[in-house]
Biopython code that builds the backbone (N, CA, C, O; Angstrom):
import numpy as np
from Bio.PDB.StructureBuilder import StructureBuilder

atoms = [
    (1, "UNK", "N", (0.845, -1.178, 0.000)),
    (1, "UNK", "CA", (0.000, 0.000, 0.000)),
    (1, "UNK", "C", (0.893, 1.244, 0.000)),
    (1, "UNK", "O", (1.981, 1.258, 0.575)),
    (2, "UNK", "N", (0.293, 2.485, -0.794)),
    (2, "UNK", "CA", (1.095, 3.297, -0.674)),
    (2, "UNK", "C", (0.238, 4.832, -0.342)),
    (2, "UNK", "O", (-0.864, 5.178, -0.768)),
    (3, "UNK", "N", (1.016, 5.443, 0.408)),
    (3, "UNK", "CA", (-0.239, 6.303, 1.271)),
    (3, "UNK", "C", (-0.060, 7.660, -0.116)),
    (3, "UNK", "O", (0.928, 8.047, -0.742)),
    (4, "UNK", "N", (-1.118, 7.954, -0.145)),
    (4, "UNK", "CA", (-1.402, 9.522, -1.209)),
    (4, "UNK", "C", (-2.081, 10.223, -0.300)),
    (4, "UNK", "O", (-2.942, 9.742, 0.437)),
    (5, "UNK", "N", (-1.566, 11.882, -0.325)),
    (5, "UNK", "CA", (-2.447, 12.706, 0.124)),
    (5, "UNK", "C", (-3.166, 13.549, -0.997)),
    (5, "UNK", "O", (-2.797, 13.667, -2.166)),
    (6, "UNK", "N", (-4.363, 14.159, -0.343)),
    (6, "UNK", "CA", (-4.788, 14.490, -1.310)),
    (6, "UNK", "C", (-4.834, 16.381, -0.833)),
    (6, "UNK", "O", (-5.199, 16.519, 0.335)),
    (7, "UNK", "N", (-4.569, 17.537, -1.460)),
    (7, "UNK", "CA", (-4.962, 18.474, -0.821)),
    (7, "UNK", "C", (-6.281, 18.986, -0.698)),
    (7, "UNK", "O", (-7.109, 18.398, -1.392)),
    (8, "UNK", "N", (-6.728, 19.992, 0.049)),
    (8, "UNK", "CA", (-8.150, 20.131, -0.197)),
    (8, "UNK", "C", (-8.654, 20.824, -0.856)),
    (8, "UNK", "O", (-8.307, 21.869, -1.408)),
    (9, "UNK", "N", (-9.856, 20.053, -0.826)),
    (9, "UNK", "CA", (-10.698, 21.017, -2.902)),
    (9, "UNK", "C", (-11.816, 21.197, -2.331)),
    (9, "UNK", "O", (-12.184, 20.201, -1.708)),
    (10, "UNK", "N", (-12.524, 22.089, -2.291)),
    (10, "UNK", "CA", (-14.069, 23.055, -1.927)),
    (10, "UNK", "C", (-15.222, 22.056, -2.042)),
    (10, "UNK", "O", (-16.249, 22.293, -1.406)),
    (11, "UNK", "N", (-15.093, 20.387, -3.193)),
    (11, "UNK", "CA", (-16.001, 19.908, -3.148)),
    (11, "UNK", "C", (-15.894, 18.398, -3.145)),
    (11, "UNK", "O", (-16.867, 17.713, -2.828)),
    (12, "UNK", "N", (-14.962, 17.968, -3.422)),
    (12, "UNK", "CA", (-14.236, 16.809, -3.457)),
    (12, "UNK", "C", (-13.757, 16.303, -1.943)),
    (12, "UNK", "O", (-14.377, 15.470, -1.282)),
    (13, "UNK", "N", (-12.650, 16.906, -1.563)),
    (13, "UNK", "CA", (-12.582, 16.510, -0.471)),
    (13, "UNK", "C", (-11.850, 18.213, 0.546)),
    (13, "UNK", "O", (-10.757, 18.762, 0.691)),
    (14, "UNK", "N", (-13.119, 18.404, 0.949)),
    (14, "UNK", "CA", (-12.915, 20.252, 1.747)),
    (14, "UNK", "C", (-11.620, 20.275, 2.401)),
    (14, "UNK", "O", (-10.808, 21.151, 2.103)),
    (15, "UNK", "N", (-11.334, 19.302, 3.348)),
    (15, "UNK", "CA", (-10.288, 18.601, 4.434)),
    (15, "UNK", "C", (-9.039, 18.227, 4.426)),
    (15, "UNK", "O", (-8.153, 17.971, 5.243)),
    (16, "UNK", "N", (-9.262, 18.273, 2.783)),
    (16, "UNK", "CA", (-8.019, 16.728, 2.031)),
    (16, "UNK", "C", (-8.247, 15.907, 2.759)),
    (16, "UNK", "O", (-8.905, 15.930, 3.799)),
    (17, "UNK", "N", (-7.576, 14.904, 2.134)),
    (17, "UNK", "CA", (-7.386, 13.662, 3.025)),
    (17, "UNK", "C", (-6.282, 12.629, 2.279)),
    (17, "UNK", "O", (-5.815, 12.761, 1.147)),
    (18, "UNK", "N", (-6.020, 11.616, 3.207)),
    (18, "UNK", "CA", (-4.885, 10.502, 3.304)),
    (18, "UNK", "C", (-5.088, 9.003, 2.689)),
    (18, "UNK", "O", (-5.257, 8.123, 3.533)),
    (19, "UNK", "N", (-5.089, 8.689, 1.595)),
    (19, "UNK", "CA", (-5.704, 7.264, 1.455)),
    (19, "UNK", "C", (-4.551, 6.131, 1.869)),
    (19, "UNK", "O", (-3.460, 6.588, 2.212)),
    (20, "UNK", "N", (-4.668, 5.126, 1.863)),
    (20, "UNK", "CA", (-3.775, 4.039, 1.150)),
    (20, "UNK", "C", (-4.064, 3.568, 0.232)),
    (20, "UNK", "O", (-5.074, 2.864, 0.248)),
    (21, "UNK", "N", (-3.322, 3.734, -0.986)),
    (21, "UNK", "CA", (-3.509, 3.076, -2.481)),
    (21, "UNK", "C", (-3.303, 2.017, -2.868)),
    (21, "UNK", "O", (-2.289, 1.714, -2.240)),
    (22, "UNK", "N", (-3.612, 0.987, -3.639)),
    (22, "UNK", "CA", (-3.448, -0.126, -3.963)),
    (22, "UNK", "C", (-2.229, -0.364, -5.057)),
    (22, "UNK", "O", (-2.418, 0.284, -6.086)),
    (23, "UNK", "N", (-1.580, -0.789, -5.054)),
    (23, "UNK", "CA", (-0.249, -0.631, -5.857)),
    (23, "UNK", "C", (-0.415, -1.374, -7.187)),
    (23, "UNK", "O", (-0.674, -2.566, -7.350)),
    (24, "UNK", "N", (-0.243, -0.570, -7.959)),
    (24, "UNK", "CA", (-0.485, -1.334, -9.388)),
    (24, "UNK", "C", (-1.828, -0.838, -10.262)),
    (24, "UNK", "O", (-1.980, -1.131, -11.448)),
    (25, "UNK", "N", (-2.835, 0.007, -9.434)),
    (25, "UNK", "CA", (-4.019, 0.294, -10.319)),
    (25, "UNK", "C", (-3.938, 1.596, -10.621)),
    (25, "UNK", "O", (-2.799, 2.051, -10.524)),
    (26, "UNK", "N", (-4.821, 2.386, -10.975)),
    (26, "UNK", "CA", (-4.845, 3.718, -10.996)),
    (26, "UNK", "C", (-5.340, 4.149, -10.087)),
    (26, "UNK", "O", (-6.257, 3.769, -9.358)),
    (27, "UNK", "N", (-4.266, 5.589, -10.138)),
    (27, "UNK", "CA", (-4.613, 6.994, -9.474)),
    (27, "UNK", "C", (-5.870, 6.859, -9.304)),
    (27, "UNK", "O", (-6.148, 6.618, -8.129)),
    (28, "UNK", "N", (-7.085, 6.938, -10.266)),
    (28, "UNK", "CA", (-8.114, 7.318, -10.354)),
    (28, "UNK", "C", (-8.917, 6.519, -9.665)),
    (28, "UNK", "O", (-9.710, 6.823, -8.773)),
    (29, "UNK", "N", (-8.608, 5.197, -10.249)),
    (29, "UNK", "CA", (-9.027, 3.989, -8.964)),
    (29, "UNK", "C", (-8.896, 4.008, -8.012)),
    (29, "UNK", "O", (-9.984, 3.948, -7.440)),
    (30, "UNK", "N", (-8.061, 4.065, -7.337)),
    (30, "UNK", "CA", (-7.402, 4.663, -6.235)),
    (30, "UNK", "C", (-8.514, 5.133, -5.297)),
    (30, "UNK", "O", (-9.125, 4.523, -4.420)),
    (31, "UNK", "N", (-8.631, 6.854, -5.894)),
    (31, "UNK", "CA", (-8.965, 7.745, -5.106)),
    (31, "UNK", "C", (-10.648, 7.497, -4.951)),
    (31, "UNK", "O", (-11.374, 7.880, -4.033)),
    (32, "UNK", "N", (-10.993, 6.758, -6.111)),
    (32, "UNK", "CA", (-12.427, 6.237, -6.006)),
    (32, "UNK", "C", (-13.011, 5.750, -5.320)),
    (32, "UNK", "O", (-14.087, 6.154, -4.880)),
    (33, "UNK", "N", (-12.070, 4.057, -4.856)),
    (33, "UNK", "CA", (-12.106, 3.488, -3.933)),
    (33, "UNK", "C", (-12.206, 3.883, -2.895)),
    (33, "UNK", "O", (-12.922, 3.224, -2.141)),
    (34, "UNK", "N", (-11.502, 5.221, -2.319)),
    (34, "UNK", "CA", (-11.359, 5.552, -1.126)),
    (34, "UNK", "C", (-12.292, 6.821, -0.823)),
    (34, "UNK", "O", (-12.043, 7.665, 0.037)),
    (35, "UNK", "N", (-13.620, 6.815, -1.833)),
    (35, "UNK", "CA", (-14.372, 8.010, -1.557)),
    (35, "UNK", "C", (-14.036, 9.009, -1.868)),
    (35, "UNK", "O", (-14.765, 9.901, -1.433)),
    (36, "UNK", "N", (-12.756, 9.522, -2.793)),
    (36, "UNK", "CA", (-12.661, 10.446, -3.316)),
    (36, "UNK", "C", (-13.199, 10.562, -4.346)),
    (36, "UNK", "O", (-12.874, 9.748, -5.211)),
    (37, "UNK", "N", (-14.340, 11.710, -4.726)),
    (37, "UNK", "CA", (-14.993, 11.217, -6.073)),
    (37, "UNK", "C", (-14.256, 12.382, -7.076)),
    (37, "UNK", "O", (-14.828, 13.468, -7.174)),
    (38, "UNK", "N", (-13.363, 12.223, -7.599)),
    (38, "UNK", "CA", (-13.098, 12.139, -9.037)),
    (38, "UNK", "C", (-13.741, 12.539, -9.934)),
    (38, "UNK", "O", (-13.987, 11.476, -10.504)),
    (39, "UNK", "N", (-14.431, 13.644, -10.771)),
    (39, "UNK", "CA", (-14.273, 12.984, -12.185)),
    (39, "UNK", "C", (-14.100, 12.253, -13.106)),
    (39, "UNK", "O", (-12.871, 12.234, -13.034)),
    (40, "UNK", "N", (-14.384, 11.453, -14.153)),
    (40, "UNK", "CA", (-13.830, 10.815, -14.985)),
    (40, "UNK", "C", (-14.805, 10.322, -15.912)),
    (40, "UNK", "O", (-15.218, 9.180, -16.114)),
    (41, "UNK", "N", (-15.125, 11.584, -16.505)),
    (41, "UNK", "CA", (-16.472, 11.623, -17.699)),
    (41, "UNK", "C", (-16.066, 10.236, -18.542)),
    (41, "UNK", "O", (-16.952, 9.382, -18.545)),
    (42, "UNK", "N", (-14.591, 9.845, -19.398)),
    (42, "UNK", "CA", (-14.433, 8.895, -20.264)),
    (42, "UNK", "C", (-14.544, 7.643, -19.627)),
    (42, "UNK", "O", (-14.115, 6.747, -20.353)),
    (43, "UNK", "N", (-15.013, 7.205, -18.405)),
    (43, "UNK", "CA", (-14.572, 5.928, -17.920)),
    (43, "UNK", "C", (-13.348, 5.390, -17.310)),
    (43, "UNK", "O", (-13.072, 4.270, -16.880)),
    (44, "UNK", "N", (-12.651, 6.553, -17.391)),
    (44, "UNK", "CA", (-10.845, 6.144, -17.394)),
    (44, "UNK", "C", (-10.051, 5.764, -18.891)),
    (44, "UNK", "O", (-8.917, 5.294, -18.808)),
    (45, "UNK", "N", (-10.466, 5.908, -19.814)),
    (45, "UNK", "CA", (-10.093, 5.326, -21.171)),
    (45, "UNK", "C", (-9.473, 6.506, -21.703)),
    (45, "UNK", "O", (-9.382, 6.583, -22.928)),
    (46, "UNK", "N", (-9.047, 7.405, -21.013)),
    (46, "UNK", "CA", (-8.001, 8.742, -21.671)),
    (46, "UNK", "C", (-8.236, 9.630, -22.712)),
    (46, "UNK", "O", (-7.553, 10.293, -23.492)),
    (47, "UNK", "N", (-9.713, 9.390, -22.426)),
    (47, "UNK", "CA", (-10.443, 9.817, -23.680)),
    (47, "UNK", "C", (-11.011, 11.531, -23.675)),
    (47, "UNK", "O", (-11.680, 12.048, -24.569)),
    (48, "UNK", "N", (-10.575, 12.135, -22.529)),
    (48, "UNK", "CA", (-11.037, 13.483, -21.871)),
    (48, "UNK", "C", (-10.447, 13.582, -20.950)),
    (48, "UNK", "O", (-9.754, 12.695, -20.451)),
    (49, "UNK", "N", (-10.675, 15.175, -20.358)),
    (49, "UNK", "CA", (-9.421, 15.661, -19.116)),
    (49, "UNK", "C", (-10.308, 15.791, -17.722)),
    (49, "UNK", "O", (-9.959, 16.613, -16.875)),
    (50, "UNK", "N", (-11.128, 15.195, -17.577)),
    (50, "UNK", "CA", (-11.935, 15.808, -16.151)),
    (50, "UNK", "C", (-11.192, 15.132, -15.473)),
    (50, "UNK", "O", (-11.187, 15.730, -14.397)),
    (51, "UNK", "N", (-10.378, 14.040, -15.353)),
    (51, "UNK", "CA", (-9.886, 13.289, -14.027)),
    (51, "UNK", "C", (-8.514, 13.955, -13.872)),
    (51, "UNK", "O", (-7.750, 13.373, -13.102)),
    (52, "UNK", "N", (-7.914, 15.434, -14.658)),
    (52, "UNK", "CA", (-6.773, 16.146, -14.486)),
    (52, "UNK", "C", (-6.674, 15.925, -13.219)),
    (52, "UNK", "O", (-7.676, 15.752, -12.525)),
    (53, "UNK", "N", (-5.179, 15.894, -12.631)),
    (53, "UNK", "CA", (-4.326, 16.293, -11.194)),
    (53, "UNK", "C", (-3.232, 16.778, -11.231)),
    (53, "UNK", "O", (-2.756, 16.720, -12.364)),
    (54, "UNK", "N", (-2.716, 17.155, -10.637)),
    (54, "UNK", "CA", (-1.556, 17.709, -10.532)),
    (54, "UNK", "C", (-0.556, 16.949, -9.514)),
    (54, "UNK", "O", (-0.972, 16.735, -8.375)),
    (55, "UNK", "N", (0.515, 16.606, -9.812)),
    (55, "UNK", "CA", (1.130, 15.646, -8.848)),
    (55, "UNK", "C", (2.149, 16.927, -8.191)),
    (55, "UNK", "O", (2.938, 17.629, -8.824)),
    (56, "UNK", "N", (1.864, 16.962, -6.821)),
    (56, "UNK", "CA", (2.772, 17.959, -5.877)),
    (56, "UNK", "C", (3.616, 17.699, -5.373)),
    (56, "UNK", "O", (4.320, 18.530, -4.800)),
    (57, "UNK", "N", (4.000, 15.710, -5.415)),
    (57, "UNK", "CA", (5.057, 15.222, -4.433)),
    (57, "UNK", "C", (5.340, 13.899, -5.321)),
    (57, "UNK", "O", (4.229, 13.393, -5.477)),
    (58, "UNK", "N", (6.094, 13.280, -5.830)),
    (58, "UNK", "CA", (6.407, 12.445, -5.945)),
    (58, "UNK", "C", (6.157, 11.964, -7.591)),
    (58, "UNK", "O", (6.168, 10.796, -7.979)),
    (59, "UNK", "N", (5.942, 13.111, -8.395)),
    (59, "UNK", "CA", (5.773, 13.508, -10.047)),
    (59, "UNK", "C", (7.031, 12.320, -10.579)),
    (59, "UNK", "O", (6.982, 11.268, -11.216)),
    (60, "UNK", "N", (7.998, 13.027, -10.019)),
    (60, "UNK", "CA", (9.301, 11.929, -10.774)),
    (60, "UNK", "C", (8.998, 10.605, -10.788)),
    (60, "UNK", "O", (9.628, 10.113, -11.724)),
    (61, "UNK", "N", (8.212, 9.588, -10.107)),
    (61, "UNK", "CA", (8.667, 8.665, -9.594)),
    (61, "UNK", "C", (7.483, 7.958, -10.539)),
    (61, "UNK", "O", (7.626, 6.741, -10.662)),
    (62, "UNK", "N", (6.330, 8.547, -11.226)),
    (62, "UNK", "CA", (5.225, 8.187, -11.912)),
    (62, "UNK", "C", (5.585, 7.100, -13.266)),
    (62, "UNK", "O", (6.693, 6.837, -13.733)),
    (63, "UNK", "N", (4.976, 6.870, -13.457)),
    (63, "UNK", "CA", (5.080, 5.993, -15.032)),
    (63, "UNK", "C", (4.532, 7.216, -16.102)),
    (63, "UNK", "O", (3.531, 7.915, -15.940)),
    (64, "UNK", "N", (5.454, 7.254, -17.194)),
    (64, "UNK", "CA", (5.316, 8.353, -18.192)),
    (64, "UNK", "C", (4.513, 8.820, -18.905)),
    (64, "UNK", "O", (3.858, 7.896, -19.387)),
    (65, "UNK", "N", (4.225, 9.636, -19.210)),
    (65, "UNK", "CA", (2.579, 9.849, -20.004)),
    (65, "UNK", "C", (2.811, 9.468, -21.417)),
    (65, "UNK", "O", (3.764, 9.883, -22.077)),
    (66, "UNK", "N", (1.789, 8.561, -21.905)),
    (66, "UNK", "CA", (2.113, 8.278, -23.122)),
    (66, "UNK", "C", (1.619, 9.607, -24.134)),
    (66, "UNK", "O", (1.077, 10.643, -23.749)),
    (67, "UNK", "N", (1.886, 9.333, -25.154)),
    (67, "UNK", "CA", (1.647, 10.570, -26.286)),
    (67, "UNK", "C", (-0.029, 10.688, -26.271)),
    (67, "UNK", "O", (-0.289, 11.866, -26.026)),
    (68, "UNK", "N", (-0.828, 10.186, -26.381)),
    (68, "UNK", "CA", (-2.428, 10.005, -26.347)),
    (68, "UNK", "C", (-2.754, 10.902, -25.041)),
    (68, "UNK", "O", (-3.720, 11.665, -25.031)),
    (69, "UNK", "N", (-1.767, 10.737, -23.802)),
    (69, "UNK", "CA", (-2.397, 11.336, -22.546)),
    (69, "UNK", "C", (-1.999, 12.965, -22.341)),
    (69, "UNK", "O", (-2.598, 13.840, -21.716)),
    (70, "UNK", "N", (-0.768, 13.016, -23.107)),
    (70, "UNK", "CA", (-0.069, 14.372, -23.409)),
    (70, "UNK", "C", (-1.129, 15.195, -24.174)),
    (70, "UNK", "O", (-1.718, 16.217, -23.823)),
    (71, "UNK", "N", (-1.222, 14.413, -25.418)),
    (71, "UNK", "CA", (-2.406, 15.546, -26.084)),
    (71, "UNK", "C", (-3.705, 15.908, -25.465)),
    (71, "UNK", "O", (-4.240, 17.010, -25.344)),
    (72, "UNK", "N", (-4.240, 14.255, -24.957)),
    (72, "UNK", "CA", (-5.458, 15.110, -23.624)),
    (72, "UNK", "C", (-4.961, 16.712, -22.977)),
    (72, "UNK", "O", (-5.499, 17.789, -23.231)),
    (73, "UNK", "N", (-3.550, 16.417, -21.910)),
    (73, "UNK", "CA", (-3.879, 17.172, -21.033)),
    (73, "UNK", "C", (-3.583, 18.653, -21.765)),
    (73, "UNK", "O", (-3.479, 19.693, -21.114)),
    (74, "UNK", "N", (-3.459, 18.575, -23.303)),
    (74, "UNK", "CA", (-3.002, 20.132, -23.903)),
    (74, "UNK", "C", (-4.643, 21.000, -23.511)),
    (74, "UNK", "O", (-4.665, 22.189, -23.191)),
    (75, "UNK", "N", (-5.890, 20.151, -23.617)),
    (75, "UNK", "CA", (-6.793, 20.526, -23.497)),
    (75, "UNK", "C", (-7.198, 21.007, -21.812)),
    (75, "UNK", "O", (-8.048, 21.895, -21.753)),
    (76, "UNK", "N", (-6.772, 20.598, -20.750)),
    (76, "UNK", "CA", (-7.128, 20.549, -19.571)),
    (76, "UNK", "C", (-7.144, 21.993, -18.996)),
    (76, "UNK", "O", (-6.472, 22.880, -19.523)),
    (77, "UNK", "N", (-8.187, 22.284, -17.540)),
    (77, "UNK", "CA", (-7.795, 23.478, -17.124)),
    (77, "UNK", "C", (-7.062, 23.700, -16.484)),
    (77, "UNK", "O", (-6.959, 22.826, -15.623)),
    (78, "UNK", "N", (-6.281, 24.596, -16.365)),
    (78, "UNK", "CA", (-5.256, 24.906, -15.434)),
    (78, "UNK", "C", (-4.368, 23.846, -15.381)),
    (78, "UNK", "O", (-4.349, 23.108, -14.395)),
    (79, "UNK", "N", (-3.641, 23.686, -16.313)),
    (79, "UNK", "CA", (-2.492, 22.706, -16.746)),
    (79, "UNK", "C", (-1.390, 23.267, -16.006)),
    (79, "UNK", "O", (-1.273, 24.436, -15.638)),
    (80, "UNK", "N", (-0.382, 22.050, -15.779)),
    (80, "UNK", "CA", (0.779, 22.584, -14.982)),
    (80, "UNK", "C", (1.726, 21.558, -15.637)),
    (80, "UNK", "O", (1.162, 20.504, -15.931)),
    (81, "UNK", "N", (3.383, 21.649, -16.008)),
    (81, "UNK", "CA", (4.221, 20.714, -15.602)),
    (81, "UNK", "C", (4.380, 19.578, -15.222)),
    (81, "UNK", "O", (5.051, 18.690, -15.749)),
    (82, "UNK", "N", (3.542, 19.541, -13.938)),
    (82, "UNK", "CA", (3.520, 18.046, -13.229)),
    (82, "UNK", "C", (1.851, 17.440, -13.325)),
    (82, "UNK", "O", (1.426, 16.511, -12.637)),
    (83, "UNK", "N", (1.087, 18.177, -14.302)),
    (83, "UNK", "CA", (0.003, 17.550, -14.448)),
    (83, "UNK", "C", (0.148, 16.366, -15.309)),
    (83, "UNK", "O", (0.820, 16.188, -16.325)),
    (84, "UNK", "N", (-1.000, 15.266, -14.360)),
    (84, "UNK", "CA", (-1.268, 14.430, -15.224)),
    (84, "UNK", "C", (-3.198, 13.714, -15.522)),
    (84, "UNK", "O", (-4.033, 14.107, -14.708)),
    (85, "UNK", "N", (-3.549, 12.997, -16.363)),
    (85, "UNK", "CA", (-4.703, 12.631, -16.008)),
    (85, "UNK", "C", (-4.199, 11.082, -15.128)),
    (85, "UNK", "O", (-3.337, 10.218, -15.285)),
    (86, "UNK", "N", (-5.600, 11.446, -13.904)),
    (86, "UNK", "CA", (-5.144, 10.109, -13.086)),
    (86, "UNK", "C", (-5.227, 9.023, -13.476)),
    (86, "UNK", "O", (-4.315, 8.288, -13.098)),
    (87, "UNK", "N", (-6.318, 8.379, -14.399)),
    (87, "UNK", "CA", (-6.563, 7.476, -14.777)),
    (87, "UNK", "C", (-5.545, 6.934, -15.551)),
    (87, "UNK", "O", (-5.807, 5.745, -15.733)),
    (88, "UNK", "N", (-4.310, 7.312, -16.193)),
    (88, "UNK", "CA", (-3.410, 6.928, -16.309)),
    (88, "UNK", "C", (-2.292, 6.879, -15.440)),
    (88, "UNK", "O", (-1.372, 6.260, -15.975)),
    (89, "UNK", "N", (-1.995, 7.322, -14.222)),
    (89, "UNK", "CA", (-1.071, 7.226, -13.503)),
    (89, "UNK", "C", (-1.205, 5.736, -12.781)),
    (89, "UNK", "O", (-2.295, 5.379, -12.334)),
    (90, "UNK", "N", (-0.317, 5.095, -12.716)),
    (90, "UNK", "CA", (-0.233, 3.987, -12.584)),
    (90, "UNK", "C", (0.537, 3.717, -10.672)),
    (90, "UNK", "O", (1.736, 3.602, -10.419)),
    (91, "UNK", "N", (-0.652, 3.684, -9.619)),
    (91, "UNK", "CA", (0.307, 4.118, -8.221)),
    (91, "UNK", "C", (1.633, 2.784, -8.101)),
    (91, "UNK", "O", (1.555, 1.557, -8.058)),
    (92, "UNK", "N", (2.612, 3.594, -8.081)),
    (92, "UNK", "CA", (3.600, 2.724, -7.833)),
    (92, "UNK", "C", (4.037, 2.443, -6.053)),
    (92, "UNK", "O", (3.111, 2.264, -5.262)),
    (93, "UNK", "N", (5.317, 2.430, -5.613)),
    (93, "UNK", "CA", (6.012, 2.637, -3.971)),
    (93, "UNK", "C", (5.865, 3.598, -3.857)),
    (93, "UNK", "O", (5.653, 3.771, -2.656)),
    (94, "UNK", "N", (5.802, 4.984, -4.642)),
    (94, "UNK", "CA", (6.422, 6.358, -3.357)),
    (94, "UNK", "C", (5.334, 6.654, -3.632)),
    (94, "UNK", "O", (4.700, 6.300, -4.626)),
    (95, "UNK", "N", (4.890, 7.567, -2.487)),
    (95, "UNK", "CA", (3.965, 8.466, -1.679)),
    (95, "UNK", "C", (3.897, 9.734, -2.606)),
    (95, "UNK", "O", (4.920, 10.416, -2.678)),
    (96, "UNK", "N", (2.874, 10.085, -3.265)),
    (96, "UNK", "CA", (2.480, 11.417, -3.673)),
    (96, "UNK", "C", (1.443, 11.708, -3.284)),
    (96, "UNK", "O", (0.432, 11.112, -2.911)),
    (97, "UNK", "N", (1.900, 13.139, -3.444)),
    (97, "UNK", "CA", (0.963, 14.161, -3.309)),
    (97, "UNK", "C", (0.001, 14.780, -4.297)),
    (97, "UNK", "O", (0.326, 15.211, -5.404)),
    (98, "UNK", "N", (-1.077, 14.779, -3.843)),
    (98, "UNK", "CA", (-2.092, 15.329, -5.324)),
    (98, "UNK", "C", (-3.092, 15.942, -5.166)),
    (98, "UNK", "O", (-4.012, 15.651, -4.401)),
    (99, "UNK", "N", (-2.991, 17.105, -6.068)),
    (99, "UNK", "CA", (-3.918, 18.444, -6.246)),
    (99, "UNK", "C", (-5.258, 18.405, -6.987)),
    (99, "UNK", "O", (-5.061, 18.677, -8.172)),
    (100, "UNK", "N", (-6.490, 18.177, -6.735)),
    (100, "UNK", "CA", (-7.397, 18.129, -7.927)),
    (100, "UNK", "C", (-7.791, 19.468, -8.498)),
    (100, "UNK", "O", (-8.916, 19.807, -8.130)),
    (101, "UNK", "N", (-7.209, 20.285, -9.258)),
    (101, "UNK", "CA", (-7.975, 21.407, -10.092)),
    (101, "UNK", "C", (-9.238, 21.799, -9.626)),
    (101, "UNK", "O", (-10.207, 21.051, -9.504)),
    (102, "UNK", "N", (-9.194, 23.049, -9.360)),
    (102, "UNK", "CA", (-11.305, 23.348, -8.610)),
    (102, "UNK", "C", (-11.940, 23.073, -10.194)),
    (102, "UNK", "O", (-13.117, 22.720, -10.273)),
    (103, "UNK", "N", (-11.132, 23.246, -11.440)),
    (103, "UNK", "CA", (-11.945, 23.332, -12.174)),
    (103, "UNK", "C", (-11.882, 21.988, -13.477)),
    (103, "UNK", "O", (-10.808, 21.571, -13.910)),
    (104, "UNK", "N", (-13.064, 21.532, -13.887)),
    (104, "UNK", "CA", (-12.910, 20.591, -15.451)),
    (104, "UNK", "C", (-13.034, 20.556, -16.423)),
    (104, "UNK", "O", (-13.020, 19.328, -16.346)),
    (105, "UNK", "N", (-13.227, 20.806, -17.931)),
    (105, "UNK", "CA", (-13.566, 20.952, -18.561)),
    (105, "UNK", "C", (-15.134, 20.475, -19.332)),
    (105, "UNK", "O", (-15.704, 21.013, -20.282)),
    (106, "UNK", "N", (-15.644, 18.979, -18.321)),
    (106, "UNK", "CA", (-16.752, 18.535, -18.393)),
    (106, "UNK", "C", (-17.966, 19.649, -18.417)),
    (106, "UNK", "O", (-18.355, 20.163, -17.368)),
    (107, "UNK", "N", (-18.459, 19.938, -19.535)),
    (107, "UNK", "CA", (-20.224, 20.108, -19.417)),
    (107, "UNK", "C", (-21.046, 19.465, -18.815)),
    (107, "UNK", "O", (-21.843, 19.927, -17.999)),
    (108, "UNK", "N", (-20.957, 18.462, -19.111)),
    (108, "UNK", "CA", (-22.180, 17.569, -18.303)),
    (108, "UNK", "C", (-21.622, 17.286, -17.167)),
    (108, "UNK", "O", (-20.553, 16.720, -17.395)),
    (109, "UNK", "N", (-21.898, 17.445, -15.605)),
    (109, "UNK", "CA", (-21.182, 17.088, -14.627)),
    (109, "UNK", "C", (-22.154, 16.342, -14.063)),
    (109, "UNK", "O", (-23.238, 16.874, -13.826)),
    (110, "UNK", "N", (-21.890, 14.744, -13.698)),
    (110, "UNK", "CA", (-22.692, 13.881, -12.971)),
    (110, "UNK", "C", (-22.915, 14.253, -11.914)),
    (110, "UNK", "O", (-22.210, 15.156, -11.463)),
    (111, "UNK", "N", (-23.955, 13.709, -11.144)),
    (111, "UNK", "CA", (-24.817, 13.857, -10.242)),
    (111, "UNK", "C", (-24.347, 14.967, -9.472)),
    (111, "UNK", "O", (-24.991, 15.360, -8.499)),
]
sb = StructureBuilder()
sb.init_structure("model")
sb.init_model(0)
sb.init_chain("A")
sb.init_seg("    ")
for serial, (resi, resn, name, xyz) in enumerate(atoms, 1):
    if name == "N":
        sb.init_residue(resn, " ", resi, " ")
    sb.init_atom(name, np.array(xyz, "f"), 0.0, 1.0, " ", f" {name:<3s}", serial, name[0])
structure = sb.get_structure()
């Protein structure tokens, strides 16, 4: 298990909070599992940017964005450097830190 924090976001999680991640699935999975609700209009299939994050701690240590996830995040809001979409981040051993964007590009926002 590998612990992620999350910082806090106005609707997601006000508080932040601390998960333990399951090693080997996604970010996005991840944070799902643990009641963080996420975004992720495409399903996770990299197909859109609502599940954007920003990695604040432990960016280096990620598995690389392939070219398909790069061109997603050209579209994303408030893009950064160490952004990635979660649903491709793959949680490995080290501990990161992660920012969810207040904002998504989704129109339709579920429930």
């Amino acid at each position: 298990m590998t612990k992620i924090n999350i910082l806090p976001h106005s609707e997601i999680a006000p508080n932040g909070a601390t998960i333990n991640a399951e090693n080997g699935l996604s970010l996005c999975q991840n944070l799902l599992n643990n009641g963080i609700n996420i975004e992720h209009a495409c399903e996770m299939s990299c197909a859109c940017t609502t599940c954007h994050v920003i990695i604040r701690k432990g960016f280096q240590s990620t598995n690389p964005a392939s070219e398909q996830e790069e061109d997603k995040l050209d579209r994303a809001w408030g893009l950064e450097a160490n952004s990635r979409l979660s649903c491709q981040v793959v949680v490995g051993e080290h501990e990161l830190t992660v920012e969810i964007p207040k904002y998504t590009v989704n129109y339709a926002k579920e429930g």
